[in-house]
CHARMM internal coordinates of N, CA and C (Angstrom, degrees):
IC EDIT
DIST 1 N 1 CA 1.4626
DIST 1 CA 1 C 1.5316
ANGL 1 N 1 CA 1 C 109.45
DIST 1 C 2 N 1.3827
ANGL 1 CA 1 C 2 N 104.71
DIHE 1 N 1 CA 1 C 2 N 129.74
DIST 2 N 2 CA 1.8682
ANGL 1 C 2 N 2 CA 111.17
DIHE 1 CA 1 C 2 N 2 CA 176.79
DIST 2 CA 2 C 1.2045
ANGL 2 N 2 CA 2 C 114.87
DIHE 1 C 2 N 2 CA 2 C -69.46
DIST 2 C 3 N 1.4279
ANGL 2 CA 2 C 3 N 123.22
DIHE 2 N 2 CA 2 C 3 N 116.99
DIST 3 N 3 CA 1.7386
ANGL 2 C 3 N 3 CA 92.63
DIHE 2 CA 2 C 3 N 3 CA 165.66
DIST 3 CA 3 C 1.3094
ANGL 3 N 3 CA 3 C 135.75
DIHE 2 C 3 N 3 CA 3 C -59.87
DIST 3 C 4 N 1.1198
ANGL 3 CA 3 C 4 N 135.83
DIHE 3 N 3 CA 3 C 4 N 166.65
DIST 4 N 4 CA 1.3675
ANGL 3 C 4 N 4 CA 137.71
DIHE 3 CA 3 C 4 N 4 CA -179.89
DIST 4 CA 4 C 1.6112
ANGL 4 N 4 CA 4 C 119.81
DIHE 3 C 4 N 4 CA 4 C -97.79
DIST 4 C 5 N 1.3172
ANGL 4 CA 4 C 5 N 98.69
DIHE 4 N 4 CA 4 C 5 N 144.04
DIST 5 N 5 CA 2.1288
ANGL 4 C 5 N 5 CA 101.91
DIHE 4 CA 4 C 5 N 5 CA -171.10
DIST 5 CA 5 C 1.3921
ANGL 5 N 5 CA 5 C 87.20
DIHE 4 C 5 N 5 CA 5 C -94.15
DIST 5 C 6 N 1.2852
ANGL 5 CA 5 C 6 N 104.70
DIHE 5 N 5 CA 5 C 6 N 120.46
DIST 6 N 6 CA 1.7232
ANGL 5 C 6 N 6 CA 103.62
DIHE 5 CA 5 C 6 N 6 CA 179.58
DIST 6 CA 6 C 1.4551
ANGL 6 N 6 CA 6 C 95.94
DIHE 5 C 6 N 6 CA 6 C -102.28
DIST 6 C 7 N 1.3394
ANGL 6 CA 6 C 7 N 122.47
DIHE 6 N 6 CA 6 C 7 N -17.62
DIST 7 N 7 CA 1.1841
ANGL 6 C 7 N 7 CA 125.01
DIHE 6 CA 6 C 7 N 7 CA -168.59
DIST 7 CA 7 C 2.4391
ANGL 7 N 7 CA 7 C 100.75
DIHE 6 C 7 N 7 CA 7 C -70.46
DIST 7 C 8 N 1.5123
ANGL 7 CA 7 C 8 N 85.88
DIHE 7 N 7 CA 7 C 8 N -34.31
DIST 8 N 8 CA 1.7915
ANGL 7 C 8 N 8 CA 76.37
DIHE 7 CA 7 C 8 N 8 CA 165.77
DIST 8 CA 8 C 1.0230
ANGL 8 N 8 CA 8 C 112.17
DIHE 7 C 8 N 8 CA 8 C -117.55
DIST 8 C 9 N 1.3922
ANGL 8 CA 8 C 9 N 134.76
DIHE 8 N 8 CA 8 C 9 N 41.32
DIST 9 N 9 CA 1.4125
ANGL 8 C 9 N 9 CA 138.22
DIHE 8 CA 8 C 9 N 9 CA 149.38
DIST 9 CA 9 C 1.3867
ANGL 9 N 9 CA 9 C 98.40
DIHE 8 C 9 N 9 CA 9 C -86.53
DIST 9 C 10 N 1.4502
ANGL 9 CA 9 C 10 N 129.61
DIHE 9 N 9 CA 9 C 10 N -33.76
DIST 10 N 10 CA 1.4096
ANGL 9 C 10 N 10 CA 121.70
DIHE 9 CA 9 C 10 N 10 CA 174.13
DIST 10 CA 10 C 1.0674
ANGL 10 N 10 CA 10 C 109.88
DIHE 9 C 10 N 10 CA 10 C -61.40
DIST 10 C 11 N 1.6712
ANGL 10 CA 10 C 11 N 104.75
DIHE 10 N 10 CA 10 C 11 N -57.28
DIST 11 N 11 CA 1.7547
ANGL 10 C 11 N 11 CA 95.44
DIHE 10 CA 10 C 11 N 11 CA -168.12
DIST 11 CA 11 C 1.9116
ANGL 11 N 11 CA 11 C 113.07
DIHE 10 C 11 N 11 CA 11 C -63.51
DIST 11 C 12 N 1.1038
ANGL 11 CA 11 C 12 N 110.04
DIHE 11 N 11 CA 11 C 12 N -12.68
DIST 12 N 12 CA 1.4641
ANGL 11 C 12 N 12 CA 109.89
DIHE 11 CA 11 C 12 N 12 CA -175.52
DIST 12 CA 12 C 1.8199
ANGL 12 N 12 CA 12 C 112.33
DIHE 11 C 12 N 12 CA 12 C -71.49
DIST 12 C 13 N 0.8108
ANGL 12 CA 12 C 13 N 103.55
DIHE 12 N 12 CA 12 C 13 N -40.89
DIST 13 N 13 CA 1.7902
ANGL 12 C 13 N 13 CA 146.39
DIHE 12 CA 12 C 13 N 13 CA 166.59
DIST 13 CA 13 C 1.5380
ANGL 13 N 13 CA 13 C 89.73
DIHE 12 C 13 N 13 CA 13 C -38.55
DIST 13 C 14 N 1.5776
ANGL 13 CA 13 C 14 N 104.05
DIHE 13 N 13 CA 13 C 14 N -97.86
DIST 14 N 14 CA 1.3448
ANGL 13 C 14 N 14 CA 115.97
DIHE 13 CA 13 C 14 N 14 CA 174.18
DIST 14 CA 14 C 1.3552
ANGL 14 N 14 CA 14 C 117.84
DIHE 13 C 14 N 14 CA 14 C -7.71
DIST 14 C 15 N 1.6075
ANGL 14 CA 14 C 15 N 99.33
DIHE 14 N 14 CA 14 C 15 N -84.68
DIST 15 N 15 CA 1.6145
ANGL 14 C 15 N 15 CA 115.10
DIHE 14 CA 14 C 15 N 15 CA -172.73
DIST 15 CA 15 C 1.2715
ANGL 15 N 15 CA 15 C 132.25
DIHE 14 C 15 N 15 CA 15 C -74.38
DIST 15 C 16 N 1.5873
ANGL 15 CA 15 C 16 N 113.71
DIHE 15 N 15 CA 15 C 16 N 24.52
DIST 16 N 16 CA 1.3624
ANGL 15 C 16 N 16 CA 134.23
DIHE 15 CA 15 C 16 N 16 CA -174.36
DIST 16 CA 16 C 1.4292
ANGL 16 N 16 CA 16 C 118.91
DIHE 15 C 16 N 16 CA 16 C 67.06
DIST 16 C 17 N 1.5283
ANGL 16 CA 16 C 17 N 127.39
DIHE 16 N 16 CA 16 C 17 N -14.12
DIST 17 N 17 CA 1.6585
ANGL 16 C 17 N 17 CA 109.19
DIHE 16 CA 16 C 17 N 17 CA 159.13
DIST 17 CA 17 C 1.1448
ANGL 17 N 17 CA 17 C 127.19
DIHE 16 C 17 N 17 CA 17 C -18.42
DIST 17 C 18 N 1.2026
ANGL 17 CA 17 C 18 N 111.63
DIHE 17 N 17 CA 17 C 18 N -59.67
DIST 18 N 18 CA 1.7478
ANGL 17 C 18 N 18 CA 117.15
DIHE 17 CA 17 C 18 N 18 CA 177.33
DIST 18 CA 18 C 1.8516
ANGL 18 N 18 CA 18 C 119.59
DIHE 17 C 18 N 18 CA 18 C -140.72
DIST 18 C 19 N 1.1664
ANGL 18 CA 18 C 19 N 94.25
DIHE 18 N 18 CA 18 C 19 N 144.79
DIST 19 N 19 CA 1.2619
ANGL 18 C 19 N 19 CA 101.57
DIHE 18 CA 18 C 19 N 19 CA -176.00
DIST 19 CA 19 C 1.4700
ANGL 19 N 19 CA 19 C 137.92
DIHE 18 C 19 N 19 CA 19 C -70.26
DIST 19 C 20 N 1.3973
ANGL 19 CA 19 C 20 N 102.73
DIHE 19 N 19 CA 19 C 20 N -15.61
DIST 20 N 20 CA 1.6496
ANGL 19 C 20 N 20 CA 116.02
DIHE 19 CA 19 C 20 N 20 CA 173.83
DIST 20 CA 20 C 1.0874
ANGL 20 N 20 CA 20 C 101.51
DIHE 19 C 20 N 20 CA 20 C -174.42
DIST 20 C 21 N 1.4992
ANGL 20 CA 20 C 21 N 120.23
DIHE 20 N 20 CA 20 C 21 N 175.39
DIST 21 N 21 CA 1.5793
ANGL 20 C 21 N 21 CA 123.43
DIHE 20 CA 20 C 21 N 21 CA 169.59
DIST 21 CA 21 C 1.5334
ANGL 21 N 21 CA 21 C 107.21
DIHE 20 C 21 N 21 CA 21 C -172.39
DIST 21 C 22 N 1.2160
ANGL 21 CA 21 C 22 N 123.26
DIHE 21 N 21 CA 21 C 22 N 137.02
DIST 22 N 22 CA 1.4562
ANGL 21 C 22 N 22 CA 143.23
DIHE 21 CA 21 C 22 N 22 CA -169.08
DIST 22 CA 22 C 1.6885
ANGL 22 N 22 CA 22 C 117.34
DIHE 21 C 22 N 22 CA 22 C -69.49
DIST 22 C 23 N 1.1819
ANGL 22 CA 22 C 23 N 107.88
DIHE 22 N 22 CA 22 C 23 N 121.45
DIST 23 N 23 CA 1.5997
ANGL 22 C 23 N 23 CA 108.69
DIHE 22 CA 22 C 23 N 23 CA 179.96
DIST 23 CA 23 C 1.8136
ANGL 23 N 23 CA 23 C 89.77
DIHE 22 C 23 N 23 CA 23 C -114.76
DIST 23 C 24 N 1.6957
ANGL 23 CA 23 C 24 N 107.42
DIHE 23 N 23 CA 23 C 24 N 114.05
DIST 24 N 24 CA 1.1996
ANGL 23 C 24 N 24 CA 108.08
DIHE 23 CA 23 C 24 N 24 CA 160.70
DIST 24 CA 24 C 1.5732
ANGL 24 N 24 CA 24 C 136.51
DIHE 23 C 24 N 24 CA 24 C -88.62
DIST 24 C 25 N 1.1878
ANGL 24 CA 24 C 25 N 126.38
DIHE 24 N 24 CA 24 C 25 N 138.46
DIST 25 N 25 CA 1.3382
ANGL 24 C 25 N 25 CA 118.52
DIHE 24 CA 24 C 25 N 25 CA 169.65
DIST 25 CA 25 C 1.6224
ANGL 25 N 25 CA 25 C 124.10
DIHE 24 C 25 N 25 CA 25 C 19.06
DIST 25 C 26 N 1.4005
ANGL 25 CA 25 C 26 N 112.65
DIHE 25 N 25 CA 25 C 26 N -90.99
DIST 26 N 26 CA 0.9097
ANGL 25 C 26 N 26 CA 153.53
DIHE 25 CA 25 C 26 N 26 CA 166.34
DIST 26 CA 26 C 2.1481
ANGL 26 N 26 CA 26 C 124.73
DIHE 25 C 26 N 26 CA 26 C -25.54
DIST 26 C 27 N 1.4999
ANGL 26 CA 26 C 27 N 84.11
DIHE 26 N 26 CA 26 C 27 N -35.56
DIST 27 N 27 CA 1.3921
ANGL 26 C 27 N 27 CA 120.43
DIHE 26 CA 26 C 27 N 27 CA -168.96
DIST 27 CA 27 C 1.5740
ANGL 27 N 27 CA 27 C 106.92
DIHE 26 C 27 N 27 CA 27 C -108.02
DIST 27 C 28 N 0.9244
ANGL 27 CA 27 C 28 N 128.55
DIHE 27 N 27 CA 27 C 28 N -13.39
DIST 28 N 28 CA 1.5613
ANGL 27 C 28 N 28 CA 147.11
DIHE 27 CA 27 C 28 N 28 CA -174.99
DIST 28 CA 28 C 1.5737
ANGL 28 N 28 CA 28 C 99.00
DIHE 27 C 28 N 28 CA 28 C -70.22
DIST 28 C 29 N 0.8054
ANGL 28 CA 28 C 29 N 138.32
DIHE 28 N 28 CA 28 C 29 N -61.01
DIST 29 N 29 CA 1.3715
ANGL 28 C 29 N 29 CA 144.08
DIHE 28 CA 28 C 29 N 29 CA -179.18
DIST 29 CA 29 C 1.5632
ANGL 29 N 29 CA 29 C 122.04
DIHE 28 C 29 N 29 CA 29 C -30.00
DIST 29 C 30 N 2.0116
ANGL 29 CA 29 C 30 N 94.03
DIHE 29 N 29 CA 29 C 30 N -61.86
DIST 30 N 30 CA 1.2686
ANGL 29 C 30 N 30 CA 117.67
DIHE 29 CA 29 C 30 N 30 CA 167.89
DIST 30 CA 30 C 1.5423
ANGL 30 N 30 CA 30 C 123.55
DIHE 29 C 30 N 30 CA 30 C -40.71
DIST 30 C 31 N 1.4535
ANGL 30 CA 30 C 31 N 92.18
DIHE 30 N 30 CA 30 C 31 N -63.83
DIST 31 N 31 CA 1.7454
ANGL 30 C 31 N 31 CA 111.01
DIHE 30 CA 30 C 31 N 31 CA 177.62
DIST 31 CA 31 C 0.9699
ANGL 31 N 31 CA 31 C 138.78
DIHE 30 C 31 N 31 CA 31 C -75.24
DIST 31 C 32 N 1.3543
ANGL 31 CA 31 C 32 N 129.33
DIHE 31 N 31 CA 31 C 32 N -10.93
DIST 32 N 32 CA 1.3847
ANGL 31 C 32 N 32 CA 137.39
DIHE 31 CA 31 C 32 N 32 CA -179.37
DIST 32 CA 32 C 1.4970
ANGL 32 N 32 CA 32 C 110.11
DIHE 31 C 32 N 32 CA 32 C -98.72
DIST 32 C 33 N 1.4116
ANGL 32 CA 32 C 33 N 124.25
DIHE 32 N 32 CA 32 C 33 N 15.10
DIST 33 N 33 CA 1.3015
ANGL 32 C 33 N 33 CA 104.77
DIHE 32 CA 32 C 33 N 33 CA 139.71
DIST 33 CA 33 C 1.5547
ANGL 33 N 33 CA 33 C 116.69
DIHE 32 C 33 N 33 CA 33 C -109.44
DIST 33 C 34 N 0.8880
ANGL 33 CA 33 C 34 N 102.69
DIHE 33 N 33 CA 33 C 34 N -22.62
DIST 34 N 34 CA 1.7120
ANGL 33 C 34 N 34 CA 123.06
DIHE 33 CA 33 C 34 N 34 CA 155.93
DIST 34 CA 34 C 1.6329
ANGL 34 N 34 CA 34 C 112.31
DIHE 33 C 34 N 34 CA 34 C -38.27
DIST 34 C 35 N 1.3486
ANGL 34 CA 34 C 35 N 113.77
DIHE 34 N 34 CA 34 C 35 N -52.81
DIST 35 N 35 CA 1.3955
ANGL 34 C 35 N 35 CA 116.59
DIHE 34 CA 34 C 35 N 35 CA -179.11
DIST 35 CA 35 C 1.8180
ANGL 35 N 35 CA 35 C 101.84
DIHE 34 C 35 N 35 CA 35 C -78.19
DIST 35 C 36 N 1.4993
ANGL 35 CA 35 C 36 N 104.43
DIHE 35 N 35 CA 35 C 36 N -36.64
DIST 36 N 36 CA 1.4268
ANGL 35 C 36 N 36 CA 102.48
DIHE 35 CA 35 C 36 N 36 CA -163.73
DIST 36 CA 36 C 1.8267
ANGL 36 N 36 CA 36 C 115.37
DIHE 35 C 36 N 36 CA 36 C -76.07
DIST 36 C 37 N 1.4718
ANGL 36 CA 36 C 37 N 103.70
DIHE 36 N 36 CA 36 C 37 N -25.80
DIST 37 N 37 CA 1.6282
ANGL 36 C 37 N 37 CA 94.34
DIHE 36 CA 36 C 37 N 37 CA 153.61
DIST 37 CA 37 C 1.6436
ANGL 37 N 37 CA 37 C 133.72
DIHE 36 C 37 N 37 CA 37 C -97.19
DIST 37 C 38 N 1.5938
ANGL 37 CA 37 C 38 N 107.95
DIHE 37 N 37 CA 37 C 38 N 21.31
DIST 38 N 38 CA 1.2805
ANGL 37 C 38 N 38 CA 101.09
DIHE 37 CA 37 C 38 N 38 CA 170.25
DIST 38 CA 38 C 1.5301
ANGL 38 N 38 CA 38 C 118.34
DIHE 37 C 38 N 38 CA 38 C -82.64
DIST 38 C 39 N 1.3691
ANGL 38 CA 38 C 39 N 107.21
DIHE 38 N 38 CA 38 C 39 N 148.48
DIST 39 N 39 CA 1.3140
ANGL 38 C 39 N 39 CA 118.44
DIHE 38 CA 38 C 39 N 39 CA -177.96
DIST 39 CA 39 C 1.3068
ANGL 39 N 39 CA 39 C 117.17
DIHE 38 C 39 N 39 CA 39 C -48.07
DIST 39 C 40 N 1.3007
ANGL 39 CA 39 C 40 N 128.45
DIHE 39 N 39 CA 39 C 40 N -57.34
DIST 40 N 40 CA 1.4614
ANGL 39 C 40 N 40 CA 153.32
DIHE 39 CA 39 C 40 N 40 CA -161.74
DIST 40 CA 40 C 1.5345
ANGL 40 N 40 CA 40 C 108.84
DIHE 39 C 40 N 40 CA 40 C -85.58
DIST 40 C 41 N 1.2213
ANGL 40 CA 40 C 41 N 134.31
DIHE 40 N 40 CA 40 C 41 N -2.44
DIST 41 N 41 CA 1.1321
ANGL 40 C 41 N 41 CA 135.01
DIHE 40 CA 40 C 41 N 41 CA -153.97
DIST 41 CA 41 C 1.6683
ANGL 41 N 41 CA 41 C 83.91
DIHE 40 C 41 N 41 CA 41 C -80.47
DIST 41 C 42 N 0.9992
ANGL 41 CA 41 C 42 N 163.63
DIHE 41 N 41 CA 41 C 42 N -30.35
DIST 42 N 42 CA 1.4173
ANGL 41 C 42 N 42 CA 130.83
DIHE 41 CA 41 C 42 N 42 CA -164.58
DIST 42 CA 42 C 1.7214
ANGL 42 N 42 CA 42 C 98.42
DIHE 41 C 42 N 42 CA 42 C -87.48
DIST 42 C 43 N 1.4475
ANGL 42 CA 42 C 43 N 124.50
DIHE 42 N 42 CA 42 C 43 N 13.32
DIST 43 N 43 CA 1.2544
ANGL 42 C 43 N 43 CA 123.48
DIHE 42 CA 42 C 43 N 43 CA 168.09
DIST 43 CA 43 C 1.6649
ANGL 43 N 43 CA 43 C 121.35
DIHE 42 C 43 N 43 CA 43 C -95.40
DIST 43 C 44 N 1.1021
ANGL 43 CA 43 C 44 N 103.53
DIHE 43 N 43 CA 43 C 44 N -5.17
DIST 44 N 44 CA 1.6134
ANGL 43 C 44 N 44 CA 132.71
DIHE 43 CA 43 C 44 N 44 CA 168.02
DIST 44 CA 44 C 1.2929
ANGL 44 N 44 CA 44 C 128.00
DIHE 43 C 44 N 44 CA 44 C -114.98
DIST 44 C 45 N 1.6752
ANGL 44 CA 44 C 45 N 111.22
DIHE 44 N 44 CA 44 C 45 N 142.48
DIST 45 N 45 CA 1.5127
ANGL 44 C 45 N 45 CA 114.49
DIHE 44 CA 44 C 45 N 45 CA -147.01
DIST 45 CA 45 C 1.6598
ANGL 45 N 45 CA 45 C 92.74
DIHE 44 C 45 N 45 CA 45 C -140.97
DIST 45 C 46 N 0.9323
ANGL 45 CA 45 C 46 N 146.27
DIHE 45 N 45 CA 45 C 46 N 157.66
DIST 46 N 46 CA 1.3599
ANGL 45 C 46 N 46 CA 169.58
DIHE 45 CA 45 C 46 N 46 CA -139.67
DIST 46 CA 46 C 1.6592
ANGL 46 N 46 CA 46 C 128.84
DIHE 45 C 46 N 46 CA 46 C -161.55
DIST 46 C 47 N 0.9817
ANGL 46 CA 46 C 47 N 113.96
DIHE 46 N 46 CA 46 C 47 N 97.29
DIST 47 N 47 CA 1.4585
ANGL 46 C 47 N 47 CA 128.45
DIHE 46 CA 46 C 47 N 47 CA -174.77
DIST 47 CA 47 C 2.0151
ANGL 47 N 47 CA 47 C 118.07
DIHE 46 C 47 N 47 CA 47 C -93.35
DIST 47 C 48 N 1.4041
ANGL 47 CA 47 C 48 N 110.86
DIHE 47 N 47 CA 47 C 48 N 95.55
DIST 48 N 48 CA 1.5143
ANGL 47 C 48 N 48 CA 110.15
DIHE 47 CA 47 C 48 N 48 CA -171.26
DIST 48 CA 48 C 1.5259
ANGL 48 N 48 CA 48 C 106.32
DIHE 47 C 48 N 48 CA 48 C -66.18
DIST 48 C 49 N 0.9165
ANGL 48 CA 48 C 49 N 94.72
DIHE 48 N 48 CA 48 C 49 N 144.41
DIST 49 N 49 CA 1.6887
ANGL 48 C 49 N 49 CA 109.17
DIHE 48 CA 48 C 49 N 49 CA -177.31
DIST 49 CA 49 C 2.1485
ANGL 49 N 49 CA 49 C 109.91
DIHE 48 C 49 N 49 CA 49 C -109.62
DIST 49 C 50 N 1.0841
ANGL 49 CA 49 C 50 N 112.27
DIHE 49 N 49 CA 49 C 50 N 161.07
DIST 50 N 50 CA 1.5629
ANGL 49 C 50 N 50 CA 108.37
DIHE 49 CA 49 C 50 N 50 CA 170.15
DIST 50 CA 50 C 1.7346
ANGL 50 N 50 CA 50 C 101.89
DIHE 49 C 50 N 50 CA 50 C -68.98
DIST 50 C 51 N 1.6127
ANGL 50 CA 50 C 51 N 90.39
DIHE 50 N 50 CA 50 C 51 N 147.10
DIST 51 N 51 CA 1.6312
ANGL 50 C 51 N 51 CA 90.77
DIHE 50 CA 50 C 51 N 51 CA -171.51
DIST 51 CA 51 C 0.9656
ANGL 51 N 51 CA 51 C 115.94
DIHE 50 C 51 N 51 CA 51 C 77.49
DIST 51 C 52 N 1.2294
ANGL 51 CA 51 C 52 N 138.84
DIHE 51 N 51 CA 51 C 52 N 1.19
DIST 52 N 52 CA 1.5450
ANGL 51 C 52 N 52 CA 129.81
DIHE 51 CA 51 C 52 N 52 CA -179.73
DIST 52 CA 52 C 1.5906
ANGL 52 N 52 CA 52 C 151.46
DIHE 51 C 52 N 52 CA 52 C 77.35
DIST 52 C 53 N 1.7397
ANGL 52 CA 52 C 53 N 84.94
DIHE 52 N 52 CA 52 C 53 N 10.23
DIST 53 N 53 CA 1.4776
ANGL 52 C 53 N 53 CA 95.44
DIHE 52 CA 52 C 53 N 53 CA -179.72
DIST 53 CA 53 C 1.6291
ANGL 53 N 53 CA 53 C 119.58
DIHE 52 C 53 N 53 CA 53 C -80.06
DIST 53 C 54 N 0.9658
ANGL 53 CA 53 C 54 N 134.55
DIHE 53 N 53 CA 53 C 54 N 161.08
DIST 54 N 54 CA 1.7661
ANGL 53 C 54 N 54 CA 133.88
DIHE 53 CA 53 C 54 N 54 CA -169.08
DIST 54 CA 54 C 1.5412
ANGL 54 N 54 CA 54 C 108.16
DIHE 53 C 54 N 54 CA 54 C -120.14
DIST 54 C 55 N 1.2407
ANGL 54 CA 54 C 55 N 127.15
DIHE 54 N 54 CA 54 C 55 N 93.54
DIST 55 N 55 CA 1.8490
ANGL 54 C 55 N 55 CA 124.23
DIHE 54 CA 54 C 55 N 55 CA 165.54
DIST 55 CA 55 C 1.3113
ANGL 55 N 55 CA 55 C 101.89
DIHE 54 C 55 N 55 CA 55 C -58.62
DIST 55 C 56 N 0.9499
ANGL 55 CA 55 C 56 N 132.86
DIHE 55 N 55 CA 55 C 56 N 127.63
DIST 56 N 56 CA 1.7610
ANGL 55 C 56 N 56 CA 139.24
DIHE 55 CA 55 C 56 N 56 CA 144.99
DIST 56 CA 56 C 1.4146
ANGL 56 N 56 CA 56 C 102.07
DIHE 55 C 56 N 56 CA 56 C -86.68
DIST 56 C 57 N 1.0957
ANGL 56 CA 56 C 57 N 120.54
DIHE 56 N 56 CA 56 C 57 N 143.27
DIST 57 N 57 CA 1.8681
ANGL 56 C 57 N 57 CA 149.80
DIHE 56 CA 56 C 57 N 57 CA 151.77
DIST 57 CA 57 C 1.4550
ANGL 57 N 57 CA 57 C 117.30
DIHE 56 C 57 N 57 CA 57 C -137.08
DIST 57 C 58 N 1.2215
ANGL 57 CA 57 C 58 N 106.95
DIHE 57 N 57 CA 57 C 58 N 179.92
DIST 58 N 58 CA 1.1807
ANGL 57 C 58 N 58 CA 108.12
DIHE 57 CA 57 C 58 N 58 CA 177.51
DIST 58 CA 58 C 1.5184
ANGL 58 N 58 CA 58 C 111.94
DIHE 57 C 58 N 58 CA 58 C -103.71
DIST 58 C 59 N 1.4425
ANGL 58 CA 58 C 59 N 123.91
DIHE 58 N 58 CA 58 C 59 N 170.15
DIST 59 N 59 CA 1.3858
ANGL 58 C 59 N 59 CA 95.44
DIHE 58 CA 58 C 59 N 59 CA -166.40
DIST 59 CA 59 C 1.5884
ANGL 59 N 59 CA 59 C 107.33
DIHE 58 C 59 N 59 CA 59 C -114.28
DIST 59 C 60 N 1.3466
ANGL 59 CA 59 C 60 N 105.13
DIHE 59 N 59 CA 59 C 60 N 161.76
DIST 60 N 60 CA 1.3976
ANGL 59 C 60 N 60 CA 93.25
DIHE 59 CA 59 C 60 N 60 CA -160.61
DIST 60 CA 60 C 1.8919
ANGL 60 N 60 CA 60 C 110.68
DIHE 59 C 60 N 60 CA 60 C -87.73
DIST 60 C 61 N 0.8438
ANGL 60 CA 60 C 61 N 96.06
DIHE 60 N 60 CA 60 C 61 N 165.95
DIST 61 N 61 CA 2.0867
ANGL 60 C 61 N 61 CA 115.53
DIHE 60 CA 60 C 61 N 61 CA -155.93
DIST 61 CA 61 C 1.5515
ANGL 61 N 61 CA 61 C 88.69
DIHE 60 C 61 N 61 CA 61 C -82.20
END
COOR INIT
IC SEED 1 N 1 CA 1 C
IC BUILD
């Protein structure tokens, strides 16, 4: 398994490439300092799911 660049899943996020993307359980570890030094992060919002998975989007204006 590849790891994942969460650092340009944000920016992809950001700049409208994509519209959301799933942080699982498991994967939380990885990313949350990843999320926690991005610049932009108070422009992104997080939706908990059952089980513990995390949607990121961006949030709306």
């Amino acid at each position: 398994m590849t790891e994942r660049d969460y650092q340009q899943e944000l920016e992809d996020l950001r700049s409208g490439k994509i519209n959301q993307f799933d942080i699982t359980p498991e994967e939380f570890q990885l990313f949350q300092p990843v999320f926690h030094a991005y610049q932009y992060r108070t422009q992104i919002e997080a939706e908990a799911h059952r089980g513990g998975t995390l949607t990121y989007r961006l949030k709306k204006r």
